[in-house]
Backbone bond lengths (Angstrom), bond angles and torsions (degrees), N, CA, C in turn:
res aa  C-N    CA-C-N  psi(-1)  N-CA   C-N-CA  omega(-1)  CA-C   N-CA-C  phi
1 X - - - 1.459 - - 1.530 110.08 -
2 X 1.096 118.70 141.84 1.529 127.45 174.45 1.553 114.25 -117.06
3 X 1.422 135.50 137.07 0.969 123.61 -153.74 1.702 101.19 -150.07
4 X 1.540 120.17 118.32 1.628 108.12 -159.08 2.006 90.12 -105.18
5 X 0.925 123.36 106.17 1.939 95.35 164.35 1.124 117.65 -124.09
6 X 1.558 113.02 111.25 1.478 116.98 178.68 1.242 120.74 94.25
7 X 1.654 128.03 7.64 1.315 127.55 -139.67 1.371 101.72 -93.24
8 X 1.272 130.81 123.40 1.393 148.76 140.97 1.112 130.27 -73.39
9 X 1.447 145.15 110.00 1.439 150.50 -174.30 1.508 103.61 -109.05
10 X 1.493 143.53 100.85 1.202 154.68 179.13 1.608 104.29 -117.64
11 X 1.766 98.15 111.91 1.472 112.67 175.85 1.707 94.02 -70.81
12 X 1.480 100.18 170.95 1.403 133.63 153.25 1.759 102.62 -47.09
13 X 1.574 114.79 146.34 1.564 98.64 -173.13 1.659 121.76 88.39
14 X 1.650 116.06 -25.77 1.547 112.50 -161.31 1.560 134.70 95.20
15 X 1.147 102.92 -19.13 1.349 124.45 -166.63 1.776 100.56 -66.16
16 X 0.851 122.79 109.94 1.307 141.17 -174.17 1.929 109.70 -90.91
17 X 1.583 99.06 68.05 1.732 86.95 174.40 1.554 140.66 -57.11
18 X 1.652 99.60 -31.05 1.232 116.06 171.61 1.902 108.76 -109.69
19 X 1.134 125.53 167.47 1.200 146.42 154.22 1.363 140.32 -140.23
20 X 1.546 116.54 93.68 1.459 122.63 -178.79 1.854 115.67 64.52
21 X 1.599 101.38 30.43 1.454 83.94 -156.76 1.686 94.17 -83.77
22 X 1.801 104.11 154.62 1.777 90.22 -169.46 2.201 78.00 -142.80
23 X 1.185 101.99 111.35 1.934 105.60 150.39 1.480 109.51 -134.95
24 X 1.303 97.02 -159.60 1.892 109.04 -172.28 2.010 85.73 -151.10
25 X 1.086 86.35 107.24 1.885 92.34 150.58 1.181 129.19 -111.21
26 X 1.923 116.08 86.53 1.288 135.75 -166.88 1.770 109.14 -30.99
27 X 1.226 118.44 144.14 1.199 124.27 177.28 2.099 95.90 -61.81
28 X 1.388 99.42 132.04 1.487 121.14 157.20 1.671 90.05 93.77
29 X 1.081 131.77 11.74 1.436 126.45 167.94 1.409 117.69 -82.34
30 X 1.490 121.85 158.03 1.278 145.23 177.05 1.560 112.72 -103.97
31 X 1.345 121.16 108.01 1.540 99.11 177.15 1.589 91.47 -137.54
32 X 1.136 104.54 -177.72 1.818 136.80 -177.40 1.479 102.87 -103.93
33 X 1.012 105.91 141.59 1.908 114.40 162.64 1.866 107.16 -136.81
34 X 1.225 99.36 100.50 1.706 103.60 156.75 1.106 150.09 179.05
35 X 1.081 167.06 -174.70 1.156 139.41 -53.89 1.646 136.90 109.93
36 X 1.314 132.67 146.62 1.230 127.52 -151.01 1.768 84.86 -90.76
37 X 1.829 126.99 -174.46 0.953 115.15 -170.62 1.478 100.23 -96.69
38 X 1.470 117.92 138.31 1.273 125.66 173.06 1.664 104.21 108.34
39 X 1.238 104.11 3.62 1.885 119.07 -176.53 1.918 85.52 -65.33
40 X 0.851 118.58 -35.64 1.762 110.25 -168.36 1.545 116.92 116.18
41 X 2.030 117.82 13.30 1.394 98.51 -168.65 1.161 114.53 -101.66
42 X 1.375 116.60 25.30 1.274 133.11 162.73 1.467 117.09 -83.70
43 X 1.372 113.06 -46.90 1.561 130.94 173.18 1.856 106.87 -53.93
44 X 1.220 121.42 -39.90 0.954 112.91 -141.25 1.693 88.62 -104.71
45 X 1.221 129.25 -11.70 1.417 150.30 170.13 1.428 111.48 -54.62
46 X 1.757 88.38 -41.94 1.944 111.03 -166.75 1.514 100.07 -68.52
47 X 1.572 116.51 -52.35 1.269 125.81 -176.69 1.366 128.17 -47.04
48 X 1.574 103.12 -44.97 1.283 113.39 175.58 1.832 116.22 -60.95
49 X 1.291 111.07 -46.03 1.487 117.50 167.40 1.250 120.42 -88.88
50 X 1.211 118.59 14.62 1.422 123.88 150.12 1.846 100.03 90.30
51 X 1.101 130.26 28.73 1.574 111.60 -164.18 1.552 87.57 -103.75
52 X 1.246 104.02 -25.00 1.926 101.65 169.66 1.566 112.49 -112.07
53 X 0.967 111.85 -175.30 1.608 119.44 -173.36 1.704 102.60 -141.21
54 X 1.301 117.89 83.37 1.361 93.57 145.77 1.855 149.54 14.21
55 X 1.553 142.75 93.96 0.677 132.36 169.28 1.696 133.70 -49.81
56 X 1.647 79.06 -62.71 1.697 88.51 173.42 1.376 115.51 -119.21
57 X 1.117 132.42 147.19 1.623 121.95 172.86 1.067 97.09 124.30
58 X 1.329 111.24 -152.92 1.492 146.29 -162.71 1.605 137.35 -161.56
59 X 1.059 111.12 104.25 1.271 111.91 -171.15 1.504 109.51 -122.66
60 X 1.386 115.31 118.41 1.468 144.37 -168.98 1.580 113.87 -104.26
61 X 1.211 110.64 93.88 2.132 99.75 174.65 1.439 112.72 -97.14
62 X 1.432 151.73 149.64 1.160 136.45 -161.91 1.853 128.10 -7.43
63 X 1.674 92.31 82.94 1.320 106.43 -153.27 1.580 136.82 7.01
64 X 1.630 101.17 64.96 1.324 126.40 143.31 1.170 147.18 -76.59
65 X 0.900 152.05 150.20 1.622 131.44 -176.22 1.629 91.84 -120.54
66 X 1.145 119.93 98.22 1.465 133.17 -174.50 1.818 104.09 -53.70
67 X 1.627 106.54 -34.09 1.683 115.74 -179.23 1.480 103.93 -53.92
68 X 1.398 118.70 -58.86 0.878 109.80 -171.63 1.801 133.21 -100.46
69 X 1.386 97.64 42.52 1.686 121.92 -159.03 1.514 86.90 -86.23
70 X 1.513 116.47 145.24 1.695 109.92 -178.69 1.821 88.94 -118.80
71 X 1.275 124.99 158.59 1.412 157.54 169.54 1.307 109.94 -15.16
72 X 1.552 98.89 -72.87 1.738 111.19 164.46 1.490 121.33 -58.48
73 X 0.782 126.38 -17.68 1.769 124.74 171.06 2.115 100.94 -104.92
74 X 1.115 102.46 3.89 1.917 71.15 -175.45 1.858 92.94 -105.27
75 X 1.056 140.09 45.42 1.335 145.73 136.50 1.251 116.17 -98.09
76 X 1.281 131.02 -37.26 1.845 130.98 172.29 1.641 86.09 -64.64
77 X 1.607 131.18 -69.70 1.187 136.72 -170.19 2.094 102.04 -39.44
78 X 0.805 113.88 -74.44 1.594 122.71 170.76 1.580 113.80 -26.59
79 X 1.523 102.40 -23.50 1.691 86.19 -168.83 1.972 100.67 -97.12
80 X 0.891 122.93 1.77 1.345 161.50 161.93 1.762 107.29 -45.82
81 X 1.360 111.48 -46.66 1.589 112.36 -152.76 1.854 94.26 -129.37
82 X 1.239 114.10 113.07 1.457 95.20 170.43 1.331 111.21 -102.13
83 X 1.700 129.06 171.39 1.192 110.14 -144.97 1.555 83.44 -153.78
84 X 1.307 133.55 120.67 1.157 164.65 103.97 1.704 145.54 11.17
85 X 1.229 143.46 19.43 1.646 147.52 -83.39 2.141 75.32 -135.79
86 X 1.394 115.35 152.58 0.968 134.57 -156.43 1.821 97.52 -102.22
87 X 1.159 111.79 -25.07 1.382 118.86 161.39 1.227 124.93 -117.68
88 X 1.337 130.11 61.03 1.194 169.88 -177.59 1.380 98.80 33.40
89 X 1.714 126.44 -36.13 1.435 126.70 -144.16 1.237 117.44 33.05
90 X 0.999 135.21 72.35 1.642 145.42 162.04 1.494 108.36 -102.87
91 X 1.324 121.19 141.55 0.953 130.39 -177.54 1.657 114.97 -89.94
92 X 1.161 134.77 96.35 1.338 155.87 -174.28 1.676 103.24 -34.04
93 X 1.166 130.38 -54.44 1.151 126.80 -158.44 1.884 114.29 -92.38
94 X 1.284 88.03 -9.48 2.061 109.64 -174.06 1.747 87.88 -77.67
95 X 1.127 108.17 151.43 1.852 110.45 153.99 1.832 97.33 -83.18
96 X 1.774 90.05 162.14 1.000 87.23 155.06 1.697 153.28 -41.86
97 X 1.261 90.04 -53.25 1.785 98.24 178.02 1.582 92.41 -50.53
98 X 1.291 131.09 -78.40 1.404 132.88 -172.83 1.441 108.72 -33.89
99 X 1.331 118.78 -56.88 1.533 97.42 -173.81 1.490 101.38 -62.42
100 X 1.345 147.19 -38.32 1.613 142.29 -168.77 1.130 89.36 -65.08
101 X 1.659 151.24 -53.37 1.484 126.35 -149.68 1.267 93.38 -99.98
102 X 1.669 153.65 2.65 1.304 123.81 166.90 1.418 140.90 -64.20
103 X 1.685 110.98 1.95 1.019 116.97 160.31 1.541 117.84 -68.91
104 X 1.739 102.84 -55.36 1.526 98.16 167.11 1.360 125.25 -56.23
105 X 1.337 131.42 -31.88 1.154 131.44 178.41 1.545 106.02 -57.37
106 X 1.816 112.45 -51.72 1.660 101.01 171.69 1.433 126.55 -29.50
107 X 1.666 93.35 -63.30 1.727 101.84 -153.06 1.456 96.30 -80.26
108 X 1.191 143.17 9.96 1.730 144.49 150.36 1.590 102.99 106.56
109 X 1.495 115.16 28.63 1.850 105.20 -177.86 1.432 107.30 -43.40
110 X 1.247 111.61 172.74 1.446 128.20 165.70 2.007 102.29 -68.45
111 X 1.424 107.48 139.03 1.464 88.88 165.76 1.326 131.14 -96.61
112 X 1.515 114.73 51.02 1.270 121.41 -162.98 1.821 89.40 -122.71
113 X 1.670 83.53 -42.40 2.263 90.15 -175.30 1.547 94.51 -64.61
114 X 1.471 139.89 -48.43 1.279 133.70 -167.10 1.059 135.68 -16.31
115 X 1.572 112.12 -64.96 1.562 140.59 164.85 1.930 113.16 -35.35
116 X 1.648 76.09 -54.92 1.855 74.65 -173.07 1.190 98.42 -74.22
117 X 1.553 145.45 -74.46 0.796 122.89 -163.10 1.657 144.79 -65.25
118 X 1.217 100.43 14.31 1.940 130.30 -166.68 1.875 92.61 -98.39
119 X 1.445 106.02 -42.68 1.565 111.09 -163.22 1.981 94.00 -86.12
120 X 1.310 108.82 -45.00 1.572 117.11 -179.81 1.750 108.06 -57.94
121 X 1.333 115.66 -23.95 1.292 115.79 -176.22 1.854 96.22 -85.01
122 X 1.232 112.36 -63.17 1.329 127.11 -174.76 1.482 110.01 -41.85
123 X 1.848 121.89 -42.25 1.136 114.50 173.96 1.521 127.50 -68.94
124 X 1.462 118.38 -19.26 1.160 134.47 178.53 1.463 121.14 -80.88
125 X 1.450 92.25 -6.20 2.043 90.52 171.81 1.513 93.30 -128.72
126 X 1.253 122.96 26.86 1.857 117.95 178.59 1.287 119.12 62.15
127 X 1.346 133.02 55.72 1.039 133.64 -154.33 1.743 99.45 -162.63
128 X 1.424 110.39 23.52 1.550 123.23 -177.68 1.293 93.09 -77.87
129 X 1.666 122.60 134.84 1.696 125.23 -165.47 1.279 138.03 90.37
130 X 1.241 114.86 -16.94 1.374 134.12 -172.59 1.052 124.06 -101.29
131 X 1.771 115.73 -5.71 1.433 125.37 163.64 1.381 115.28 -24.69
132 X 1.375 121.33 -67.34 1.468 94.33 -154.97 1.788 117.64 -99.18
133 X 1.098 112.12 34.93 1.335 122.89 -164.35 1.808 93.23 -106.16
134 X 1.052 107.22 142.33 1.748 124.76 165.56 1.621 116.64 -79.37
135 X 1.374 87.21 139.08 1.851 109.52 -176.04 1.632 93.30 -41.61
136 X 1.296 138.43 -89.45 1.649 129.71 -168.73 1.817 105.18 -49.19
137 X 1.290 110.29 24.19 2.064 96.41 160.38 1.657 88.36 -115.86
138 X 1.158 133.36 14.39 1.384 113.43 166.33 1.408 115.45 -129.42
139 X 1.501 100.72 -179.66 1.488 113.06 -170.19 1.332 106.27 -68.47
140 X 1.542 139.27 155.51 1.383 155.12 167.12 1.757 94.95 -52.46
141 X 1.233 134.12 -22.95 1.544 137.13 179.90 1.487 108.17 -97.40
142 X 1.153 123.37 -24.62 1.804 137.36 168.44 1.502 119.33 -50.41
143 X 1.991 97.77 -65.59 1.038 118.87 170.78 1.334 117.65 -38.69
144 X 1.357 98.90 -72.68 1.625 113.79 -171.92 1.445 98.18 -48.48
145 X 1.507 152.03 -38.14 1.298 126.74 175.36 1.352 111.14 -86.09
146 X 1.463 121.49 -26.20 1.598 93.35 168.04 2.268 114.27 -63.16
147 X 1.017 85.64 6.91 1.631 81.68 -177.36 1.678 98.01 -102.12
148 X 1.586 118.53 -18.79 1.320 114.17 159.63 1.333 121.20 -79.70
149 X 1.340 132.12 -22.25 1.452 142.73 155.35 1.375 123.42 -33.49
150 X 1.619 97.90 -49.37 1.537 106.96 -162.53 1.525 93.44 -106.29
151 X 1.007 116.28 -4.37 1.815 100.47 164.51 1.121 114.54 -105.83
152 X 1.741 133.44 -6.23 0.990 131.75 156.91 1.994 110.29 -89.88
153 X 0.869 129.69 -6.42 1.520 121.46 -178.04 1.759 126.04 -63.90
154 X 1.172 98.41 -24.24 1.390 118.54 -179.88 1.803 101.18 -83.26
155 X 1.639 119.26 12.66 1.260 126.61 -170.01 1.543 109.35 17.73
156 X 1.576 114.39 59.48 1.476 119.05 159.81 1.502 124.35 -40.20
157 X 1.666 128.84 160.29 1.445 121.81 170.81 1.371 109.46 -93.92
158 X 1.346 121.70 -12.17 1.517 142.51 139.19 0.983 147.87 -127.18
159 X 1.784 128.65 168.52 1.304 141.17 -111.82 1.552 91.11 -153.08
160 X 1.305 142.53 120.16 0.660 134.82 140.66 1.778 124.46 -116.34
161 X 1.126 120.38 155.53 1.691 110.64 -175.96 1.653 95.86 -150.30
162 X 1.307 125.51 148.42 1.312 151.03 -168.70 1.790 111.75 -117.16
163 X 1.349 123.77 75.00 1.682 114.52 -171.56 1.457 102.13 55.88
164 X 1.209 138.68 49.50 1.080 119.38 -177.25 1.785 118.95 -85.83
165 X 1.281 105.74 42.20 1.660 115.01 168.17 1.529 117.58 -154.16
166 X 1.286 90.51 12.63 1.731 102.11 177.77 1.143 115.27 -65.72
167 X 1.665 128.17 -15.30 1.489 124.86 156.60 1.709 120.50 -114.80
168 X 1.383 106.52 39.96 1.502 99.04 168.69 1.999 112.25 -132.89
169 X 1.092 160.38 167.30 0.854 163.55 13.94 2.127 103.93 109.65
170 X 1.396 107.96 124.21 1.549 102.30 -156.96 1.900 95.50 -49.89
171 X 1.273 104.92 -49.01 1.444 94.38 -167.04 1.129 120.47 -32.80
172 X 1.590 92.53 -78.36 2.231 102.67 172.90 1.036 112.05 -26.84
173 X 1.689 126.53 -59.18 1.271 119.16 -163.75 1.880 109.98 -61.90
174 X 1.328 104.35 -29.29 1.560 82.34 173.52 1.260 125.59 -89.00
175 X 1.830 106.59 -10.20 1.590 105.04 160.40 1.858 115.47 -70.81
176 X 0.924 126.62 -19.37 1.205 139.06 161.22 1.781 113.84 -40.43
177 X 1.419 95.86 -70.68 1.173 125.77 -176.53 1.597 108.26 -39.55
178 X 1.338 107.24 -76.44 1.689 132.95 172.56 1.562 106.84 -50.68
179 X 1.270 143.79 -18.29 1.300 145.48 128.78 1.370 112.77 -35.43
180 X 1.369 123.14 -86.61 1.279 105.57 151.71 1.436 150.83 -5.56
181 X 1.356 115.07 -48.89 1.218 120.81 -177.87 1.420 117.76 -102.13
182 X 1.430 106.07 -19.02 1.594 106.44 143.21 1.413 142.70 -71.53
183 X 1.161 113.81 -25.61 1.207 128.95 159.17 1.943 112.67 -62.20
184 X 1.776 118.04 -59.79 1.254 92.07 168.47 1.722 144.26 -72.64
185 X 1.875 100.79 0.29 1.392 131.07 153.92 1.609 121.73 -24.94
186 X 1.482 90.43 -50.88 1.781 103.85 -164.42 1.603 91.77 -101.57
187 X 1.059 120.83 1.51 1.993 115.74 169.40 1.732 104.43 111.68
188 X 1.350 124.68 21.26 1.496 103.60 163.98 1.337 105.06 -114.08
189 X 1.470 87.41 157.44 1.842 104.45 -161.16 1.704 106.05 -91.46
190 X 0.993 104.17 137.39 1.667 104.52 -152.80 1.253 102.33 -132.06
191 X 1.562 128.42 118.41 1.768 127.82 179.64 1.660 100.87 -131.20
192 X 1.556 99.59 102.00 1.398 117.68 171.58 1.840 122.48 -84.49
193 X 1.584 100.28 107.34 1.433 82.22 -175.86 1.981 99.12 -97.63
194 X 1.474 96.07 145.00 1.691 103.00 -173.07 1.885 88.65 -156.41
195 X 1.385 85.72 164.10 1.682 107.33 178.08 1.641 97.26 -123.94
196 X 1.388 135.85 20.47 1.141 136.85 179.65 1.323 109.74 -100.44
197 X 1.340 136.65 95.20 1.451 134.59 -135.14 2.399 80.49 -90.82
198 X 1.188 105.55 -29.64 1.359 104.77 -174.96 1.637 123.91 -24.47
199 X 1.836 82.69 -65.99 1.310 104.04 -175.94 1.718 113.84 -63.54
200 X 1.467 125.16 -35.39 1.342 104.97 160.37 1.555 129.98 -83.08
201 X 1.355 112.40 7.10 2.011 111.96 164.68 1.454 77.16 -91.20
202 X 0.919 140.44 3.66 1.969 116.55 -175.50 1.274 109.18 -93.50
203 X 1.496 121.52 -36.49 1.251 148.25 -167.49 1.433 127.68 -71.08
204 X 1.435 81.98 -67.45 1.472 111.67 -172.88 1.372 129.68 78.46
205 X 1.594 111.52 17.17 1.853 125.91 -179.94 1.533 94.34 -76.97
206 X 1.561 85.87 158.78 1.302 96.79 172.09 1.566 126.77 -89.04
207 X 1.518 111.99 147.66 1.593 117.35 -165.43 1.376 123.72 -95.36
208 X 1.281 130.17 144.68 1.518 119.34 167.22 1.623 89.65 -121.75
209 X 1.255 112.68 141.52 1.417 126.92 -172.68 1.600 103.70 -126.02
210 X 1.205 106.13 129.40 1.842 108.10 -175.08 1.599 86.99 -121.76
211 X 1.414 93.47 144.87 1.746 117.51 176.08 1.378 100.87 -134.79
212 X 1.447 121.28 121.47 1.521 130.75 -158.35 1.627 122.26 1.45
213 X 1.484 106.06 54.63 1.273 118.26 171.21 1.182 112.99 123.28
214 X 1.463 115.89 -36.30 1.841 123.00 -162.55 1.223 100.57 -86.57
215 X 1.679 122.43 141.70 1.682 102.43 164.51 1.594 95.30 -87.02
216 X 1.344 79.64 152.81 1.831 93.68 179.38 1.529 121.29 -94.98
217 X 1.745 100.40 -27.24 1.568 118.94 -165.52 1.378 110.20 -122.35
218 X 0.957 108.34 124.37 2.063 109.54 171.76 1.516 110.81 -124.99
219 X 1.144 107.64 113.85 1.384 110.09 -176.34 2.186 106.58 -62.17
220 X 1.353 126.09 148.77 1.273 123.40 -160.63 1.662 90.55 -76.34
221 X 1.668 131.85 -15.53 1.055 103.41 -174.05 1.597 111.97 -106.01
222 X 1.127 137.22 26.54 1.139 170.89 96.90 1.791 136.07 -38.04
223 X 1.423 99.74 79.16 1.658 107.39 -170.78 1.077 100.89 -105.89
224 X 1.451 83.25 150.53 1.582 113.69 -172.63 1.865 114.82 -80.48
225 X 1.105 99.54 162.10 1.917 91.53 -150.56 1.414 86.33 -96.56
């Protein structure tokens, strides 16, 4: 469950990315986040995985209170949220398989679980075989799921993704998409932020829409905390 109440995000400068925004995205739900660019659903992405902190408010991830999360616990907390990035961040010189298990390699797996779970991630975005080949031998639509591989391998209880088809081709992007929605199928809670209004008439999840900070839209099955 993710839980926003009251939350204000104020850069350095004044700049107010967020404003008062307050929902609840029930554990095992699928929703949309968006917004024109600079609406804040990038900011508010950050919060949830902790790379920003909230000014004012409260922000709760499977009843956590992220405010009051200390240093030493927000890496166990991190392995919790997988995360989704619109330019894949893959590391060019790793093979594939390597970039999918460096999450496990972080959090200290055994290197015996690796394999399976590097190939179990890889089969789940179509990408069974392709282990040992490097990020520039594939397609701009490849990439982007080995970057869903490795944020799903750590079998997180959430999903987060950032435009994650803003550089591929309509098809991919709706094979992209349908990754997604298989993944929150089997019970992970999944918040896609996109400006592709397509993919949510395609869908049919529910939306939160931010307009220079405010959400504007709350879907009725989605209450506000």
């Amino acid at each position: 469950m993710i839980v926003f109440s009251g939350v204000t995000k104020r850069y350095p400068g004044g700049h107010e990315a967020l404003k008062q925004v307050s929902f609840k995205l029930p554990a095992g739900e699928m929703a949309f986040l968006t917004g024109r660019s600079g609406a804040g659903k990038s900011t508010l992405l950050k919060l949830i995985v902790m790379i920003e902190k909230a000014t004012l408010g409260q922000v709760r991830v499977n009843e956590q209170n992220l405010t009051r999360l200390g240093r030493r616990k927000l890496p166990y907390f991190r392995r919790q949220v997988g995360v989704v990035f619109q330019d894949h961040k893959l590391l060019p010189e790793r093979t594939v398989f390597e970039n999918v298990a460096l999450p496990l390699v972080v959090s200290g797996f055994n290197d015996r679980d690796i394999p399976r779970r590097v190939r179990a991630a890889l089969d789940k975005v179509g990408l069974l075989g392709k282990e040992a080949l490097y990020p520039l031998m594939l397609s701009g639509g490849e990439q982007q799921r080995v970057g869903i591989a490795r944020a799903v391998v750590n079998r997180p209880p959430i999903l987060l993704a950032d435009e994650p088809t803003g550089n591929v081709d309509t098809a991919m992007s709706d094979d992209i998409m349908d990754i997604f929605r298989l993944f929150n199928q089997v019970g992970t809670t999944v918040l896609v932020a996109t400006h592709e209004l397509r993919h949510i008439e395609r869908l049919g999840k529910p939306v939160l829409t931010l307009d220079d900070g405010r959400l504007l839209e709350r879907p009725a099955g989605m209450a506000l905390d």
